[in-house]
Short mmCIF file of the C-alpha atoms (twelve columns), coordinates in Angstrom:
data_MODEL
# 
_entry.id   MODEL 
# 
loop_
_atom_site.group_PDB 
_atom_site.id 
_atom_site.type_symbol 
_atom_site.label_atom_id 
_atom_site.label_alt_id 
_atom_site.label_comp_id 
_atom_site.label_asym_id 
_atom_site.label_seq_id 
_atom_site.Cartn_x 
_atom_site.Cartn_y 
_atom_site.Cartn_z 
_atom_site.pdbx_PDB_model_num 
ATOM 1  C CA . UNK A 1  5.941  35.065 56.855 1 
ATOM 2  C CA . UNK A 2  4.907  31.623 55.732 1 
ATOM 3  C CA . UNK A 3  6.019  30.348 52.188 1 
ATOM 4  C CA . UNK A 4  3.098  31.545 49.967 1 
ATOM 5  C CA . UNK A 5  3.617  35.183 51.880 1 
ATOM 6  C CA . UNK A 6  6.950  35.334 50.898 1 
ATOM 7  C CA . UNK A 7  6.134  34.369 46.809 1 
ATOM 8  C CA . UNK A 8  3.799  37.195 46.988 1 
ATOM 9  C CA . UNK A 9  5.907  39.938 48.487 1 
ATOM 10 C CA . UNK A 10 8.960  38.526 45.474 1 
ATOM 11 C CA . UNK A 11 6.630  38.334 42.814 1 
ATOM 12 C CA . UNK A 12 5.260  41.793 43.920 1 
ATOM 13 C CA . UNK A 13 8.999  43.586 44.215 1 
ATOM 14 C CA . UNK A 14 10.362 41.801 41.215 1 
ATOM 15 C CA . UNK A 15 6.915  41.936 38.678 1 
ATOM 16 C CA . UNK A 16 7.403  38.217 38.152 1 
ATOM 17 C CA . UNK A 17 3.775  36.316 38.627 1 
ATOM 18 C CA . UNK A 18 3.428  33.945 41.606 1 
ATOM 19 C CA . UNK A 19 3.562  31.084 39.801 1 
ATOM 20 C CA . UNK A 20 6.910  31.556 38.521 1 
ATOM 21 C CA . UNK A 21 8.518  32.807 41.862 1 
ATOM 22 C CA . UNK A 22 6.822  29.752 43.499 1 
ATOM 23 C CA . UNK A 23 8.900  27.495 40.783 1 
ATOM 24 C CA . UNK A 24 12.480 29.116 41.177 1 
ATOM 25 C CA . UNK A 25 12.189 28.895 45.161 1 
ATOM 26 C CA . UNK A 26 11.189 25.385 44.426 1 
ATOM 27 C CA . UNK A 27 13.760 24.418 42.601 1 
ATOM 28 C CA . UNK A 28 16.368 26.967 44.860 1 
ATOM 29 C CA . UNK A 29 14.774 24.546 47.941 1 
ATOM 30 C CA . UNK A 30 15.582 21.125 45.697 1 
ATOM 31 C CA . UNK A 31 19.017 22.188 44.946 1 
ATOM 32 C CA . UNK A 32 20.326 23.022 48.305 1 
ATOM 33 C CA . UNK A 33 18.399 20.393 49.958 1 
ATOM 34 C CA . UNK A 34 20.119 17.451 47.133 1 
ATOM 35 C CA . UNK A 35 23.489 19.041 47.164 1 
ATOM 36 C CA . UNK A 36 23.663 19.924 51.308 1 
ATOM 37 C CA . UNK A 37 22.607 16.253 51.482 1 
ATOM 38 C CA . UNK A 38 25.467 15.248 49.052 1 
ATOM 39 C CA . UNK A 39 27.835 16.881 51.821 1 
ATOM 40 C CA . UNK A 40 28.357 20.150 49.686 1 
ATOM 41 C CA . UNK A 41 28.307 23.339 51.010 1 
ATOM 42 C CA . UNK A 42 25.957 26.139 49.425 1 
ATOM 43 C CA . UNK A 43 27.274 29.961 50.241 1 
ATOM 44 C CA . UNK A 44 25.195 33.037 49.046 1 
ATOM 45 C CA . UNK A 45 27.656 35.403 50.517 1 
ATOM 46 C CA . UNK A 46 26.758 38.009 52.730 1 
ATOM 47 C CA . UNK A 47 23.315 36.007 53.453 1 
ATOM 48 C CA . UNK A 48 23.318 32.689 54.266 1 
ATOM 49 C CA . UNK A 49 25.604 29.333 53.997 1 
ATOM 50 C CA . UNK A 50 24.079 25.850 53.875 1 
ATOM 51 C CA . UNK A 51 26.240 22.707 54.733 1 
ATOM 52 C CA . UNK A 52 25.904 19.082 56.106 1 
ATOM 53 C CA . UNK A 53 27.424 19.092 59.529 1 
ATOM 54 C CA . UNK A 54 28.276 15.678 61.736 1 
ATOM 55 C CA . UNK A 55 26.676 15.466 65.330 1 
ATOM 56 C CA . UNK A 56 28.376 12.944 67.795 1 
ATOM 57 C CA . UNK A 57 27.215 10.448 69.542 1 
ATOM 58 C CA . UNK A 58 25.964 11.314 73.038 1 
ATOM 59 C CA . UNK A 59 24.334 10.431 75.913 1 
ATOM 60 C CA . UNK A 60 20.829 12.221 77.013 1 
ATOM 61 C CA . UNK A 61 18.310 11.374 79.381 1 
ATOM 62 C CA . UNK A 62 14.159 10.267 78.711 1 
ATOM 63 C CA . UNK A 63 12.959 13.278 80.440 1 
ATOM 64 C CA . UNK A 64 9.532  11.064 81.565 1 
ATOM 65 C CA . UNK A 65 11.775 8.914  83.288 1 
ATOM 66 C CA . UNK A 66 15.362 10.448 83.654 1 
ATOM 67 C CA . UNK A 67 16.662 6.832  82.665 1 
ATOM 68 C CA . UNK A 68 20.360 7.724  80.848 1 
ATOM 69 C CA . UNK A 69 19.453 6.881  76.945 1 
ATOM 70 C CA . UNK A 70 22.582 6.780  73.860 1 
ATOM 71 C CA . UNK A 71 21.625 8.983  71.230 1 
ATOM 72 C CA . UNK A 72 23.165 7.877  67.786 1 
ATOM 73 C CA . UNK A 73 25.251 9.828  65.881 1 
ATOM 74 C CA . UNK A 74 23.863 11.924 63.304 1 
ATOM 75 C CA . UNK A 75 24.435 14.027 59.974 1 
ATOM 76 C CA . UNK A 76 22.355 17.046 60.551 1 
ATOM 77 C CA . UNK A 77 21.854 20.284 58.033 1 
ATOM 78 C CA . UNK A 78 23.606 23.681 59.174 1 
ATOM 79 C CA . UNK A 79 23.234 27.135 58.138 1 
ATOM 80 C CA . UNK A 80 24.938 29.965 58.868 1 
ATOM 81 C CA . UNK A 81 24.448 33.948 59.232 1 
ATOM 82 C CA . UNK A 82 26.221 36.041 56.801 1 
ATOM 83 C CA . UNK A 83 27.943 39.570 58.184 1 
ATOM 84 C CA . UNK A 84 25.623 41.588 56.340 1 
ATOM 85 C CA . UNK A 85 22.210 40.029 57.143 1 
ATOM 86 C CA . UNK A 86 23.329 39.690 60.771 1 
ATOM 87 C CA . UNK A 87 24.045 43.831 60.509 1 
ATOM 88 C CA . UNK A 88 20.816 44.301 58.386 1 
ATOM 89 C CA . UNK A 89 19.065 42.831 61.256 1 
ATOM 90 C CA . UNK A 90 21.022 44.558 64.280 1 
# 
């Protein structure tokens, strides 16, 4: 389900027209996205949890040439699978 599915099947189950479902999950997107990046944490419990985790410094390897390479350390996003989602989906 791509992004334009999914405002369909929400406006559909909640009556709301597209265009206003397409605004809330843009702003729902903007919101996480500024206050993950902030290093906040953003829990809808039971579903999901967004938060900024911190990736170490490592060392990989350039597969084309197997050379050993130093790959920075990194801020990356994280999200995790609430209990009932993960049994919704089992």
């Amino acid at each position: 389900m791509n992004k334009a599915e999914l405002v369909s099947a929400i406006a559909e189950k909640s009556g709301q027209p597209n265009s206003a479902v397409s605004a809330v999950l843009d702003a729902f997107e903007s919101v996480v996205t500024s206050e993950v990046a902030s290093g906040g944490k953003v829990a809808l419990t039971g579903f999901l949890t967004f938060e900024r985790a911190d990736r170490a410094a490592r060392t990989g390897r350039n597969p084309a040439t197997g050379q050993e390479i130093q790959i920075p350390a990194a801020k990356v996003p994280k999200v995790k699978i609430g209990k009932s989602f993960k049994d919704a989906v089992s």
